[in-house]
py3Dmol code that shows the C-alpha trace and the ligand (Angstrom):
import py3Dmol

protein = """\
ATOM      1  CA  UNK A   1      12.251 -11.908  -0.669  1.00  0.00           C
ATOM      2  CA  UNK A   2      13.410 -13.311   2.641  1.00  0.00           C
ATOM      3  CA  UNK A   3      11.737 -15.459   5.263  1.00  0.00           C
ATOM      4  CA  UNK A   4       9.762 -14.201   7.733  1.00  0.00           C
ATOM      5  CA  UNK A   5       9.111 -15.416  11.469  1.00  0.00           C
ATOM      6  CA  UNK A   6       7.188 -14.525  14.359  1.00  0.00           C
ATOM      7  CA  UNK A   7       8.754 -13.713  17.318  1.00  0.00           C
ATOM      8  CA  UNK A   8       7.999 -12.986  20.975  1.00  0.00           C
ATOM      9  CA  UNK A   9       9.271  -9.559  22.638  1.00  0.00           C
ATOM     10  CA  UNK A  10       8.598  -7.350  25.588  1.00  0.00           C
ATOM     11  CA  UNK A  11       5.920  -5.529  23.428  1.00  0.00           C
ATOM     12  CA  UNK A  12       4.150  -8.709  22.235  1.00  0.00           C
ATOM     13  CA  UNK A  13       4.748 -11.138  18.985  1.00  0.00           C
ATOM     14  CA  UNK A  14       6.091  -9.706  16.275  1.00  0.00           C
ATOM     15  CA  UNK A  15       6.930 -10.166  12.842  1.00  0.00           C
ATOM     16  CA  UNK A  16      10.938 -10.293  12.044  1.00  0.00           C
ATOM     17  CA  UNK A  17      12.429 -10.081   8.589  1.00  0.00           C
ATOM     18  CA  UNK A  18      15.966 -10.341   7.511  1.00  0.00           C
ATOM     19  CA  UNK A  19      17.800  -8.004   5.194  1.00  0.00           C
ATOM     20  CA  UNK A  20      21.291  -6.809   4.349  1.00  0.00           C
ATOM     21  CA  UNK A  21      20.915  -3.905   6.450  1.00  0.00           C
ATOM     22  CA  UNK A  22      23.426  -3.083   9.235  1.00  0.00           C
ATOM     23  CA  UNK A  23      21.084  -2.266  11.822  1.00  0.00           C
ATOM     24  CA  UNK A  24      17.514  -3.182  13.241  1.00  0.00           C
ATOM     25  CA  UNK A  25      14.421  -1.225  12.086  1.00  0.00           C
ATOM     26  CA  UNK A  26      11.326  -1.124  14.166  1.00  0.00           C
ATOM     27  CA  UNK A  27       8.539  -0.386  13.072  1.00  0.00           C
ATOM     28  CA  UNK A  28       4.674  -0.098  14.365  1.00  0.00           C
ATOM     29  CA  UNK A  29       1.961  -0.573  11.431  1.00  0.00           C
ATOM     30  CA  UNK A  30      -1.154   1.542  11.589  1.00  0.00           C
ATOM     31  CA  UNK A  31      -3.120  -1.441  12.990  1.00  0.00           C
ATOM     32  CA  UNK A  32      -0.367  -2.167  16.065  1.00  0.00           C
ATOM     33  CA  UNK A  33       2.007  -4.831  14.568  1.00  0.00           C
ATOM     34  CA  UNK A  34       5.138  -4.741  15.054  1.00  0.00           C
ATOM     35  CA  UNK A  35       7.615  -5.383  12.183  1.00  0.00           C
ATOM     36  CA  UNK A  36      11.282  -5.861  12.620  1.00  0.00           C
ATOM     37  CA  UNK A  37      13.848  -5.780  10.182  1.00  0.00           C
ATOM     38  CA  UNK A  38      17.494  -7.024  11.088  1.00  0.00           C
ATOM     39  CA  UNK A  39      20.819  -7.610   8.954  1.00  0.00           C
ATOM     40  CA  UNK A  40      21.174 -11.357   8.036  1.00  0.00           C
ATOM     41  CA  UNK A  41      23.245 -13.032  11.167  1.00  0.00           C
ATOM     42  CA  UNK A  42      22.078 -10.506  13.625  1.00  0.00           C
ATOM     43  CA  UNK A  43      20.825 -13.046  16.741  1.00  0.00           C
ATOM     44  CA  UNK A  44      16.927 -12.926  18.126  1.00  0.00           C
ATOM     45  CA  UNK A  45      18.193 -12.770  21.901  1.00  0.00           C
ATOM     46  CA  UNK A  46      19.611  -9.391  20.578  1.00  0.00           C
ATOM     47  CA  UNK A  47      16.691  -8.377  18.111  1.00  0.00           C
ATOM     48  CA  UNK A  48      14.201  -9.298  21.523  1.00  0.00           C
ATOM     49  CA  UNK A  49      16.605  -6.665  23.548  1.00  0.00           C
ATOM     50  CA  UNK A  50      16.695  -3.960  21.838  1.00  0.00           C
ATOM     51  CA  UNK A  51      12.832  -4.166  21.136  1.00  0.00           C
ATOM     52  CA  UNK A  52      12.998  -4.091  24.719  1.00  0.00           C
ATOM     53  CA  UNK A  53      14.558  -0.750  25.222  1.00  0.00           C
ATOM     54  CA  UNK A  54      12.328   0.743  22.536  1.00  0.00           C
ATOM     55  CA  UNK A  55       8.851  -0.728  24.461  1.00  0.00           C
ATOM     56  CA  UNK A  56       8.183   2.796  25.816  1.00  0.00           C
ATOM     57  CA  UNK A  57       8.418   4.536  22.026  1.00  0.00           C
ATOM     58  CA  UNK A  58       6.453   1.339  20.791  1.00  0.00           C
ATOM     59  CA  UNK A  59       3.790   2.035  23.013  1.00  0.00           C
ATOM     60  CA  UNK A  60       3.798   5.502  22.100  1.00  0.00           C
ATOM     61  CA  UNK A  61       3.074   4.797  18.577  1.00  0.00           C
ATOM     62  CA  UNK A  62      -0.034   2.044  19.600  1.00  0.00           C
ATOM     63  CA  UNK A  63      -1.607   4.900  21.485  1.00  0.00           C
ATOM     64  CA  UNK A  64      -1.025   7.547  18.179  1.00  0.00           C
ATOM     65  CA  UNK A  65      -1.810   5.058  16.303  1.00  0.00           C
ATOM     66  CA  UNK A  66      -5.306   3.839  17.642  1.00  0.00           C
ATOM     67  CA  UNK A  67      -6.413   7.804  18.650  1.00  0.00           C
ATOM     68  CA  UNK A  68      -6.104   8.390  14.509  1.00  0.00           C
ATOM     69  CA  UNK A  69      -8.348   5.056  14.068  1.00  0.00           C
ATOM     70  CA  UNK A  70     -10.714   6.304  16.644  1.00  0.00           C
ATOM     71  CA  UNK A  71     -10.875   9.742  14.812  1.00  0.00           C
ATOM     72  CA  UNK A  72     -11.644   7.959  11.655  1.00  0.00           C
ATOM     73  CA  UNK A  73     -15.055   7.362  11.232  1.00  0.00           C
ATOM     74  CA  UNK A  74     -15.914   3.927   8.778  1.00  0.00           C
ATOM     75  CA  UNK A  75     -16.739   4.180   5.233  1.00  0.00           C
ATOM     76  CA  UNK A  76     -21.085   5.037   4.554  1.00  0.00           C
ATOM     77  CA  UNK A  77     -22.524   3.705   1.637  1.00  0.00           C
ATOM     78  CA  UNK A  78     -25.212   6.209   1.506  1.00  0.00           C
ATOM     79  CA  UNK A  79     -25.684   9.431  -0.499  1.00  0.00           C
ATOM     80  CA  UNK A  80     -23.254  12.235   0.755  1.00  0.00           C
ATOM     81  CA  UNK A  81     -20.723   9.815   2.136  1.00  0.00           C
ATOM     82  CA  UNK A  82     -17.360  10.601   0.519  1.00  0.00           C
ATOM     83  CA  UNK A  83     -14.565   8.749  -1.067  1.00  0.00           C
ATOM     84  CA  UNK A  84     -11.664   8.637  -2.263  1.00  0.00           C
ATOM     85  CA  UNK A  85     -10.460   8.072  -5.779  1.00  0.00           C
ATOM     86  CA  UNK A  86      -7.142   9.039  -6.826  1.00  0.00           C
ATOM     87  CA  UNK A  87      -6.154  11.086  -3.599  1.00  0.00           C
ATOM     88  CA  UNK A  88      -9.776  12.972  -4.600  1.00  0.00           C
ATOM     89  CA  UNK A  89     -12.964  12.990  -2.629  1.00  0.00           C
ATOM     90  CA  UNK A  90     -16.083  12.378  -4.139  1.00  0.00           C
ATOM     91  CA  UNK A  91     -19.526  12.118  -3.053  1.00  0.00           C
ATOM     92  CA  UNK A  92     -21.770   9.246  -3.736  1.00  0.00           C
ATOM     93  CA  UNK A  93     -25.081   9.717  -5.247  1.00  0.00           C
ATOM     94  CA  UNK A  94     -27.403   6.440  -4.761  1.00  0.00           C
ATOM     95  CA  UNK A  95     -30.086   5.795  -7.152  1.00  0.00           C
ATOM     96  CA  UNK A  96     -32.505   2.357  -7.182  1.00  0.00           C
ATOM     97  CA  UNK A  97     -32.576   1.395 -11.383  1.00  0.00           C
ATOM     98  CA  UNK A  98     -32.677  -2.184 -12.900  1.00  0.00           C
ATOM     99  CA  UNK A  99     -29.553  -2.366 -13.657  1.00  0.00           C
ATOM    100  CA  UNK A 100     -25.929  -2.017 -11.429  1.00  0.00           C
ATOM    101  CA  UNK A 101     -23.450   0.112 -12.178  1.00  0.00           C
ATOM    102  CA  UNK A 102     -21.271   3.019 -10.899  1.00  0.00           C
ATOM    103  CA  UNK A 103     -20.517   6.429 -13.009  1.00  0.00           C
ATOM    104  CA  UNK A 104     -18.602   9.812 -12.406  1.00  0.00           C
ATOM    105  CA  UNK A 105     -20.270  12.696 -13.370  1.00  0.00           C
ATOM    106  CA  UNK A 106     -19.486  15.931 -12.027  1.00  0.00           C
ATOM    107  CA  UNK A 107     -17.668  15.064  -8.886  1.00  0.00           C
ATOM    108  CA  UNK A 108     -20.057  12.855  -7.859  1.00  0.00           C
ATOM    109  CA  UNK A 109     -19.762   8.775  -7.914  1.00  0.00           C
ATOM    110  CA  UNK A 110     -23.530   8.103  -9.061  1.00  0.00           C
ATOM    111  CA  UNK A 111     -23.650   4.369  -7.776  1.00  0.00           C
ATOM    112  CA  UNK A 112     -27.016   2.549  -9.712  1.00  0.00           C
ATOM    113  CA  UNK A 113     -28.134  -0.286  -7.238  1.00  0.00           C
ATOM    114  CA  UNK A 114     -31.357  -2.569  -7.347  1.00  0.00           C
ATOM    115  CA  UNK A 115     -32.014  -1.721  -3.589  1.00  0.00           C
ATOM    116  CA  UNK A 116     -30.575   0.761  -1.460  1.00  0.00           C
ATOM    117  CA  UNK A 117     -28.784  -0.987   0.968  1.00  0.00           C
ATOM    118  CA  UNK A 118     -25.263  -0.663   2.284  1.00  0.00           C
ATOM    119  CA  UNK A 119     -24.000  -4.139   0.837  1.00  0.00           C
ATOM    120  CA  UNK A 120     -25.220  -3.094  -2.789  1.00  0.00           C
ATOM    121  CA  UNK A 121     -23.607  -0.363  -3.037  1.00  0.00           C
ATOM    122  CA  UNK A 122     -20.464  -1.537  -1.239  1.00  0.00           C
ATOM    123  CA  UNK A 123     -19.853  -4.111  -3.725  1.00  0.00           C
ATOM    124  CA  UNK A 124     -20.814  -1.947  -6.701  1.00  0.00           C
ATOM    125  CA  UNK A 125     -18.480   0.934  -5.610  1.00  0.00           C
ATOM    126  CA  UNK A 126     -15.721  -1.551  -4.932  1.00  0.00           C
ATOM    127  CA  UNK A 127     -16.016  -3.491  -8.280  1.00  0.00           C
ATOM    128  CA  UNK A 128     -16.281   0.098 -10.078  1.00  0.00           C
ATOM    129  CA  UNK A 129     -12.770   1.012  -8.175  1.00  0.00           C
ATOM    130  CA  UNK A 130     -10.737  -2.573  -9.184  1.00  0.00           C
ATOM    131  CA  UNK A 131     -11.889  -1.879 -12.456  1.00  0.00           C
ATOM    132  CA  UNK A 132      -9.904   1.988 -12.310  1.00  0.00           C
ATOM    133  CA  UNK A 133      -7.133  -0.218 -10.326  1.00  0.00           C
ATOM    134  CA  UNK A 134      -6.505  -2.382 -13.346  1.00  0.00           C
ATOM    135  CA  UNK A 135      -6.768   0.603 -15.839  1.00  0.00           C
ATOM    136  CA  UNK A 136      -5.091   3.343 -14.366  1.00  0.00           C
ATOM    137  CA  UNK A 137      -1.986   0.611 -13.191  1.00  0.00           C
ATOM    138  CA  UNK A 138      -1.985  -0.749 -16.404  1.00  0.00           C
ATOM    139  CA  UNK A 139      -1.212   2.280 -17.936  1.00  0.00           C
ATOM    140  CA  UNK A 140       1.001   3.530 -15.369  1.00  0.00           C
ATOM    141  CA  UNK A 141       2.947   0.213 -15.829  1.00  0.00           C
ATOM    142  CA  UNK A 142       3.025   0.661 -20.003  1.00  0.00           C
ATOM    143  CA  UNK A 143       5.073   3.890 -19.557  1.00  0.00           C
ATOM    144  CA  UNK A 144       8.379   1.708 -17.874  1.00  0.00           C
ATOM    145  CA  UNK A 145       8.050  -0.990 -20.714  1.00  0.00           C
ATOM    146  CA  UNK A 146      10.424   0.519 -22.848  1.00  0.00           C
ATOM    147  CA  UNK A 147      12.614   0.998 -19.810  1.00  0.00           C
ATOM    148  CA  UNK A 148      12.837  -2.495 -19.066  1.00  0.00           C
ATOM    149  CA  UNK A 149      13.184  -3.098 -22.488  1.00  0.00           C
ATOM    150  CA  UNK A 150      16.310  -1.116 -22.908  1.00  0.00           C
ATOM    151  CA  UNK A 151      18.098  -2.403 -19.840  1.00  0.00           C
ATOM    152  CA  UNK A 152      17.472  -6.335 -20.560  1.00  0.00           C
ATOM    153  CA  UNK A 153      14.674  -6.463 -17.901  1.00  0.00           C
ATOM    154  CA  UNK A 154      11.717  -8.709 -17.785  1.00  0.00           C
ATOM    155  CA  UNK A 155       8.472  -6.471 -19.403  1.00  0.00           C
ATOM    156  CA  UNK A 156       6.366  -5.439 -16.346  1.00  0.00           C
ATOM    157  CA  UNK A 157       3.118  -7.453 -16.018  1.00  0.00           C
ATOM    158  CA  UNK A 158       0.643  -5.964 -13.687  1.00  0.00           C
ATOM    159  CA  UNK A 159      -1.170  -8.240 -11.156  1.00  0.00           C
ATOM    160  CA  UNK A 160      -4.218  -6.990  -8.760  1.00  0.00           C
ATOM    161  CA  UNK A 161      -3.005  -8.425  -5.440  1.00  0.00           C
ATOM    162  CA  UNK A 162      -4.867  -7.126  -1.917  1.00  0.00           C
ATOM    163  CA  UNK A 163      -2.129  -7.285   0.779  1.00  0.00           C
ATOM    164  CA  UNK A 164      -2.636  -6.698   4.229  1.00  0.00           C
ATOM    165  CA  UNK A 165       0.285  -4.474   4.826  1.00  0.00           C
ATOM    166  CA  UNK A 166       1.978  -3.901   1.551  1.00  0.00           C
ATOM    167  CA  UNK A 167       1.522  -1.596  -1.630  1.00  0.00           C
ATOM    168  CA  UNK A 168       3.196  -3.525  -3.795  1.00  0.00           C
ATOM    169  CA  UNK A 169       5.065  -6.078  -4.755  1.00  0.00           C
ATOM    170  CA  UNK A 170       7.983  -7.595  -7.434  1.00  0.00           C
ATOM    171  CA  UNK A 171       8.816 -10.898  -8.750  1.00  0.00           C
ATOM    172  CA  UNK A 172      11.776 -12.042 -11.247  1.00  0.00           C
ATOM    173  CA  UNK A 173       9.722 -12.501 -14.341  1.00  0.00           C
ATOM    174  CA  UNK A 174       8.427  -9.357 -14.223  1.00  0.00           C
ATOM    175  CA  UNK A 175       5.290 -10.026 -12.334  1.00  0.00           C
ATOM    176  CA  UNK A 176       4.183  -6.283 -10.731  1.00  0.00           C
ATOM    177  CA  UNK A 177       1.427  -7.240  -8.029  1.00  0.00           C
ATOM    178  CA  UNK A 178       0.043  -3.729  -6.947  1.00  0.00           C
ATOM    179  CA  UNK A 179      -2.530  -3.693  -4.003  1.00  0.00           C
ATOM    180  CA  UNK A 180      -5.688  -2.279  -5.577  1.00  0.00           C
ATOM    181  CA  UNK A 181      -6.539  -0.382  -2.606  1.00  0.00           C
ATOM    182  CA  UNK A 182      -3.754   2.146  -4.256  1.00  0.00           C
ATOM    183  CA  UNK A 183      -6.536   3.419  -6.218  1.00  0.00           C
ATOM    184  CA  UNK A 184      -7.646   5.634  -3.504  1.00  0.00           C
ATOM    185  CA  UNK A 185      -4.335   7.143  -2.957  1.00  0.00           C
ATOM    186  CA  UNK A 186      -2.519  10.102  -5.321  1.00  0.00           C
ATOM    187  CA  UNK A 187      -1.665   9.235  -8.864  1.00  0.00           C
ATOM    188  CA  UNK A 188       2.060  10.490  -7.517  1.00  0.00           C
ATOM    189  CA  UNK A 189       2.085   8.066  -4.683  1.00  0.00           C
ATOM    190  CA  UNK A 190       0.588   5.486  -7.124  1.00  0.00           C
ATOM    191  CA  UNK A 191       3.536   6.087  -9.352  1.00  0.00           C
ATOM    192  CA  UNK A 192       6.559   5.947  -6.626  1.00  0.00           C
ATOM    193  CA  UNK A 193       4.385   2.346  -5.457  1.00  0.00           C
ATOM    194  CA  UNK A 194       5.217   1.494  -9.500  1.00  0.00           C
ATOM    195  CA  UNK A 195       9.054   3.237  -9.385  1.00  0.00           C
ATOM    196  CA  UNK A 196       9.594   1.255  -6.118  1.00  0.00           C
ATOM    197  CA  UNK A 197       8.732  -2.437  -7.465  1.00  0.00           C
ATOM    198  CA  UNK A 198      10.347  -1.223 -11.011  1.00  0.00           C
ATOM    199  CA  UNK A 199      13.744  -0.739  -9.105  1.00  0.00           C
ATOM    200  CA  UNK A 200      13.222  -4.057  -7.469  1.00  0.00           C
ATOM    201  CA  UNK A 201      13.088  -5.897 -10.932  1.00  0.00           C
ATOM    202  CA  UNK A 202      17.238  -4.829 -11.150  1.00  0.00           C
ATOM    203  CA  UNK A 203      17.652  -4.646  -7.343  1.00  0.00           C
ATOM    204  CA  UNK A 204      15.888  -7.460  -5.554  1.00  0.00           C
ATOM    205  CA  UNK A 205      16.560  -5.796  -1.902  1.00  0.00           C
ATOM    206  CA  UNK A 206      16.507  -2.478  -0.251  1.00  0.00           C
ATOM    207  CA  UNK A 207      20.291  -2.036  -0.358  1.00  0.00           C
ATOM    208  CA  UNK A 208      22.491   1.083  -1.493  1.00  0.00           C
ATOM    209  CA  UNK A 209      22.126  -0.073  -5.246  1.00  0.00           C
ATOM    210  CA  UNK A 210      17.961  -0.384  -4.869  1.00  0.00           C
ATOM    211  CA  UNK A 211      18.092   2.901  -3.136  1.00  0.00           C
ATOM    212  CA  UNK A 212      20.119   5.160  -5.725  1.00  0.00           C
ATOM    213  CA  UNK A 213      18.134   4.154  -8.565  1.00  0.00           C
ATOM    214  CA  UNK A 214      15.363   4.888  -6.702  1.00  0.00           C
ATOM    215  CA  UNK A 215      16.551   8.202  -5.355  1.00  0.00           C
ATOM    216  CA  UNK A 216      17.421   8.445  -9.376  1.00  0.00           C
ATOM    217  CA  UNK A 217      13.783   8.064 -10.474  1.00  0.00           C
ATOM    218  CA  UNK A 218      11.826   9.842  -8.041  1.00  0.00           C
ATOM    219  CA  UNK A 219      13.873  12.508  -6.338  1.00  0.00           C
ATOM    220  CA  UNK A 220      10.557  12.789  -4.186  1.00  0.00           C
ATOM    221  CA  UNK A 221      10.183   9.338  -2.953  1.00  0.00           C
ATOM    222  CA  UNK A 222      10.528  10.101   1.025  1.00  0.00           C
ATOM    223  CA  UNK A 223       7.997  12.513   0.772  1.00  0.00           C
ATOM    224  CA  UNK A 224       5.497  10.434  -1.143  1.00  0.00           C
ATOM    225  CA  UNK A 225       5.846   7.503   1.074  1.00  0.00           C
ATOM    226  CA  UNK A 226       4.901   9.291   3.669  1.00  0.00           C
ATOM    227  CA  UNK A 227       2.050  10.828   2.030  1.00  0.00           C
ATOM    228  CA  UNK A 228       1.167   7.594   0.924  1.00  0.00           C
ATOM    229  CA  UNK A 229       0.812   6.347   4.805  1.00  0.00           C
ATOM    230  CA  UNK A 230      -1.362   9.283   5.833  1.00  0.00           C
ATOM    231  CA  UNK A 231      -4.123   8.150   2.888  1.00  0.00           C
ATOM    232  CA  UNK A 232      -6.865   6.836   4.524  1.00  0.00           C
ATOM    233  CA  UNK A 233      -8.269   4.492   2.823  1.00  0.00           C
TER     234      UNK A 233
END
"""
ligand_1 = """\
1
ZN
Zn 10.606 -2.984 -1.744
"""
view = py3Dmol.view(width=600, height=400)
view.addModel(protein, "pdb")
view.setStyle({"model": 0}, {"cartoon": {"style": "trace"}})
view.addModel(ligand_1, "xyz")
view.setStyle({"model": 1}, {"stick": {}})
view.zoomTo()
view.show()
């Protein structure tokens, strides 16, 4: 919603938003970054000094952060490699046939490639999982259409839109973009994602109005947020 700029600080260049809030929020994304979010007319000299006092918790974060990367070992594309669909894991069955094509079939993902090699089944799995995306969003989306409806909102339109470091995403006419990686996450988590960007269709910031309606329509949100950052996707 606002514009975004890059700025230097005591813990390296990072990313400051603006928002009606009254104070700054630091935070430190999974992969280091550091994204700040100040009220409107708050001044960078300030914003750079107070990211200054918080270097040593910063750091603290970066080291937490890159010991859970370590301890994550990278997605296999082999038979017995798990994943995750729907905050589920699964274990992938690989087969060599003619023809392409993933199935589920008794908690296994039986991926059909022409040769067994990491790339083919990478690309099948991942087309098999957009394809969920766009269903199971979809139909997650259909359920607030009525909502809308009855409150003069635009009808939600779902758009399949990876982001870097974002879930999801609202625009005026209605436009829903929801990161398909979501797929791999908990249909609840999924659903607070959709809640979230709903609320933003009446509230386009985070303020106190965004935040009771949301509070309103998922009692749970904190809790699924949070859940929703430990998902490893
Ligand atoms: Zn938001």
């Amino acid at each position: 919603m606002f514009e975004e700029e890059i700025i230097q600080t005591a813990a390296g260049s990072a990313t400051l938003k603006r928002s009606n809030r009254r104070t700054l929020a630091i935070s430190v994304l999974p992969n280091g970054d550091i994204e700040l979010v100040a009220p409107m007319g708050a001044d960078v000299e300030v914003v750079v000094e107070k990211v200054a006092k918080r270097a040593g918790w910063i750091a603290k974060q970066r080291r937490t952060f890159r010991e859970m990367n370590a301890a994550r070992p990278p997605l296999r594309y082999v038979t017995g490699a798990t994943h995750l669909y729907l905050g589920r894991q699964y274990r992938l069955k690989v087969a060599v046939e003619e023809t392409r094509g993933v199935a589920m079939r008794g908690g296994y993902l039986c991926v059909r490639v022409s040769e067994a090699v990491d790339d083919e089944v990478k690309a099948a799995l991942e087309g098999w999982f957009r394809q969920r995306a766009g269903e199971q969003f979809a139909g997650r989306l259909q359920a607030w259409v009525e909502w809308c409806r009855n409150r003069r909102l635009p009808v939600p339109k779902l758009r399949l839109r990876r982001m870097a470091k974002r879930w999801g995403s609202a625009q005026t006419d209605g436009t829903i973009a929801l990161n398909p990686e979501l797929i791999h996450a908990p249909s609840a988590c999924i659903d607070y994602v959709i809640t979230h960007e709903i609320c933003h269709l009446k509230h386009p910031d985070h303020g106190p109005k965004f935040r009771a309606l949301l509070q309103q329509l998922c009692p749970d949100w904190q809790r699924l947020k949070e859940r929703l950052e430990r998902v490893e996707m």
